[in-house]
C-alpha positions as CSV (number, residue, x, y, z in Angstrom):
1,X,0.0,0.0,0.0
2,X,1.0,3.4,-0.6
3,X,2.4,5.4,2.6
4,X,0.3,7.2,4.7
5,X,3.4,10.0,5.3
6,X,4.2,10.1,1.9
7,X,4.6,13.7,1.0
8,X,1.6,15.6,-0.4
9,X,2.2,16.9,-4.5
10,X,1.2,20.2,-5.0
11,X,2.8,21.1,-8.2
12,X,0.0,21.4,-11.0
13,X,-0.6,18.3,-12.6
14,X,1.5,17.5,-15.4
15,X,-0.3,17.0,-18.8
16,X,1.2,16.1,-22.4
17,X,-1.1,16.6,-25.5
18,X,-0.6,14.4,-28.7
19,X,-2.3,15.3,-32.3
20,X,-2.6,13.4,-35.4
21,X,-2.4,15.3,-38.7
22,X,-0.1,17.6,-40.2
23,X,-2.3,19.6,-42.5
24,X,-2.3,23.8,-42.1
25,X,-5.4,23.9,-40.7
26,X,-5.1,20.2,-38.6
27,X,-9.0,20.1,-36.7
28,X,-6.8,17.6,-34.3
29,X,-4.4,20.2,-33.3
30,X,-7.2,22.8,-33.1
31,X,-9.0,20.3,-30.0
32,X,-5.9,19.8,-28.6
33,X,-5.4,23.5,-28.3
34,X,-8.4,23.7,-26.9
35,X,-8.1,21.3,-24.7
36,X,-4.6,23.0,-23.9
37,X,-6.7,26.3,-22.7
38,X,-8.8,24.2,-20.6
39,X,-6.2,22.3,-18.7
40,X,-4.8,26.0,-17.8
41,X,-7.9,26.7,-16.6
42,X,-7.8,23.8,-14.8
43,X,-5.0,24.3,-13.0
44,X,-2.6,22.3,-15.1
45,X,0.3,22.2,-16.8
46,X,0.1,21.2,-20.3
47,X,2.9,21.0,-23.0
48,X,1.7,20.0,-27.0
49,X,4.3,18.1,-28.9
50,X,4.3,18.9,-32.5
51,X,4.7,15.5,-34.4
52,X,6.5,18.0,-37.6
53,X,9.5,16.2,-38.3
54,X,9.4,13.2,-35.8
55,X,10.5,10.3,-38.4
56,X,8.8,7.1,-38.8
57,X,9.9,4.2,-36.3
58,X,13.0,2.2,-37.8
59,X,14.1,4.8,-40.1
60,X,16.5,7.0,-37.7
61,X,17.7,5.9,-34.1
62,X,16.3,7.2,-31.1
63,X,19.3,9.6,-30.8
64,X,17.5,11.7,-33.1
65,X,16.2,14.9,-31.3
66,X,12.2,14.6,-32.0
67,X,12.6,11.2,-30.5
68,X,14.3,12.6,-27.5
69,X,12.1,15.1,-27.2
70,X,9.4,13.0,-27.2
71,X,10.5,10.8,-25.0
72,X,11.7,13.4,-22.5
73,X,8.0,14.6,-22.5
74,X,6.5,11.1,-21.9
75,X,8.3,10.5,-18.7
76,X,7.7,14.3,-17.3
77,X,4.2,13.9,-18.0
78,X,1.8,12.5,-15.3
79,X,-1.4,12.8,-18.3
80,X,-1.5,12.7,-21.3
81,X,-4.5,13.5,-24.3
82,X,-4.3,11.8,-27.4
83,X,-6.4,13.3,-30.0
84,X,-6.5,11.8,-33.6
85,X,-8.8,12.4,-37.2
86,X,-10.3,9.0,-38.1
87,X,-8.9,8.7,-41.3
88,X,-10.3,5.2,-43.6
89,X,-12.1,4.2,-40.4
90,X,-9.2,4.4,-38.0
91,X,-6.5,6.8,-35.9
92,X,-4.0,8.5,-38.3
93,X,-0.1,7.0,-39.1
94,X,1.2,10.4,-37.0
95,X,-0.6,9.9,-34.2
96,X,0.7,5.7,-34.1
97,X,4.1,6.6,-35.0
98,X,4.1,9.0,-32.0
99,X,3.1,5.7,-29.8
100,X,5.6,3.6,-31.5
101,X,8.9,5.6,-30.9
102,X,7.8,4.9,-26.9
103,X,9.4,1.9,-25.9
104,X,7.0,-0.2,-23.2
105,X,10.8,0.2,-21.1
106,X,13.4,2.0,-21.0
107,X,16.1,-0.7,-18.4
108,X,13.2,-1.3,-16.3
109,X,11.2,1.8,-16.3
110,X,7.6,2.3,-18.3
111,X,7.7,5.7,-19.7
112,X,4.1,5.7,-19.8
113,X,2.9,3.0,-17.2
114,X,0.3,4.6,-14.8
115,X,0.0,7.8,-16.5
116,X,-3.9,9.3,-16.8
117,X,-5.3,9.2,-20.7
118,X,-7.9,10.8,-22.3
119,X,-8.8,10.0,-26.1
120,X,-10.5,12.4,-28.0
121,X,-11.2,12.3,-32.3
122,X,-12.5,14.6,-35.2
123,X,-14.4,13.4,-38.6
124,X,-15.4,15.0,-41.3
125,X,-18.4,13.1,-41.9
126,X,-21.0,11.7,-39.4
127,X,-19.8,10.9,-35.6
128,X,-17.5,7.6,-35.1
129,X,-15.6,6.2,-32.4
130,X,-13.2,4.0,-34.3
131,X,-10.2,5.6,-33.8
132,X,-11.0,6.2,-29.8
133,X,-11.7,2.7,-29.6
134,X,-8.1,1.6,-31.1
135,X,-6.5,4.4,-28.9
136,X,-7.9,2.6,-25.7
137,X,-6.6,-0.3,-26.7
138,X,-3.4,1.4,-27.0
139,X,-3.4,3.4,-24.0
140,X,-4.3,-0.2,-22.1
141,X,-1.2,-2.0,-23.8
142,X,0.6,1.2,-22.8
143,X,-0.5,0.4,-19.2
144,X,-2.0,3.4,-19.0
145,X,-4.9,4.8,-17.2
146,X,-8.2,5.8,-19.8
147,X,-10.7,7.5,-18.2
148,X,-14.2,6.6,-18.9
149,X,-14.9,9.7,-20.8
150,X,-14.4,10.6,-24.3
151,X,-14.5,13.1,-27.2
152,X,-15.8,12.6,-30.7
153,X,-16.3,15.7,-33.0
154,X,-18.0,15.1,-36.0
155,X,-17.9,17.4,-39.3
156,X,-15.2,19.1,-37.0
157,X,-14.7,21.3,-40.0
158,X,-17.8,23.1,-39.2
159,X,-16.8,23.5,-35.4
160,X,-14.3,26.3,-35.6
161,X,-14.0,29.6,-36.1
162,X,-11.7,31.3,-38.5
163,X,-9.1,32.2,-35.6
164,X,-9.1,28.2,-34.6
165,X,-11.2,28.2,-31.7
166,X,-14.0,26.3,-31.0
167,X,-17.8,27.4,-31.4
168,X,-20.2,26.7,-28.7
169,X,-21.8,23.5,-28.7
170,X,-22.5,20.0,-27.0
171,X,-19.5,19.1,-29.1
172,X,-17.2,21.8,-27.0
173,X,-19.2,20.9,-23.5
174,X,-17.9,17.1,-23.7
175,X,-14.3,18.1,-24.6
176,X,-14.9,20.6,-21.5
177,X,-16.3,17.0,-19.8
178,X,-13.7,15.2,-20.3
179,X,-10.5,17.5,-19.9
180,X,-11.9,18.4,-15.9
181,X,-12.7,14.5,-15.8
182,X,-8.9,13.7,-16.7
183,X,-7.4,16.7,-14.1
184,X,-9.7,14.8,-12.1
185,X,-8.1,11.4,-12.4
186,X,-4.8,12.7,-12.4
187,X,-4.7,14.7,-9.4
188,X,-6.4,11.1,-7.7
189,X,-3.6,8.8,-8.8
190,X,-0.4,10.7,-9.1
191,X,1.8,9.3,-6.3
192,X,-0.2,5.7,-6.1
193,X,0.2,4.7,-9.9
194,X,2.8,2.6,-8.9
195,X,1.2,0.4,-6.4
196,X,-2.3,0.9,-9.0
197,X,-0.6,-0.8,-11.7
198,X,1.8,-3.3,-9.7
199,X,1.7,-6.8,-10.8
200,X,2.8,-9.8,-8.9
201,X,4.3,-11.3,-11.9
202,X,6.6,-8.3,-12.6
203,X,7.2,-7.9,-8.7
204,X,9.0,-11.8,-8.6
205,X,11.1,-11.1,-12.2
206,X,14.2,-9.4,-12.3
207,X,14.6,-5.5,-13.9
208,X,17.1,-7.7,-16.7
209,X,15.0,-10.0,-17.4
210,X,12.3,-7.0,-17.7
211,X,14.4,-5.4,-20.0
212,X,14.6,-8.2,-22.0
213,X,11.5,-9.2,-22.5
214,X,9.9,-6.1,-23.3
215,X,12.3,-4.4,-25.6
216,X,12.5,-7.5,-28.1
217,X,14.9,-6.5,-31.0
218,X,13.0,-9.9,-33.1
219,X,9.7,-8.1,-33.5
């Protein structure tokens, strides 16, 4: 169990936004701006990484400095939002590759293991949950906490004003619903993730033989 005289954390909770499209005028990187505005209002911290230039997976080493900076920002981040277009019925390349470059361990430590998530998506037709539905399975094999909530914007290209923000609507309440519910869960479980998500099996094996069995160089 976590210890009763553990030290309080008052620093403002600690929250990394992820987008998925590179266009001009990205609808993804618009809600996540949003959302960024919110947090603030919140009482978070929030930081947006900008996917420009971040290679795909295999094709540079993780030396490379959108890798690093990546990374950097998965382990100082205690939530995280991942916001994505569905694009032919799933989440978008940019948004996966982003994923992929984490590594489930880094020696023995989970970059993103106990971390809060919230999964938000735009479409420019009717309203779909595809590529939430794939990001929960990916937040889960991340061993990451998804809160119960979610956004899905449909004909998002109708939802914004010319400046970028957001219009008014049921659409903008549940993205308001669901970035409170994630400062929520965050404040809650920062300082107990690591008992939240301990597992006996993990507990009895080594940090090598962690090591090795979750950064696999065969796959």
């Amino acid at each position: 169990m976590p210890s009763a005289n553990e030290p309080s954390l008052t620093h403002k909770p600690k929250i990394l936004l992820l987008y998925g499209s590179l266009r001009k005028r990205s609808y993804s990187r618009l809600v996540i701006e949003e959302c960024a505005r919110l947090l603030n209002h919140f009482g978070a911290e929030a930081r947006i990484f900008d996917p420009t230039d971040l290679p795909q997976p295999d094709t540079e080493d993780e030396n490379h400095p959108k890798v690093q900076e990546l990374r950097e920002l998965m382990i100082w981040s205690e939530g995280q939002i991942w916001c994505s277009p569905e694009r032919h019925g799933s989440m978008t390349s940019i948004l996966k590759s982003q994923i992929d470059w984490v590594p489930l361990s880094v020696g023995a430590v989970r970059p993103t293991q106990g971390k809060t998530l919230a999964v938000m998506q735009v479409s420019g037709g009717s309203q779909s949950f595809n590529a939430v539905n794939q990001m929960r399975i990916l937040g889960r094999w991340m061993r990451m906490v998804t809160i119960p909530n979610q956004s899905s914007v449909a004909k998002a290209f109708l939802e914004f004003e010319e400046d970028g923000r957001m219009k008014p609507s049921s659409y903008y309440n549940r993205i308001v619903d669901v970035v409170e519910e994630l400062v929520k869960f965050t404040l809650l479980t920062r300082g107990h993730s690591e008992y939240l998500v301990s597992r006996y099996s993990e507990r009895v094996e080594s940090a090598q033989q962690l090591s090795e069995r979750v950064n696999q160089r065969s796959i």
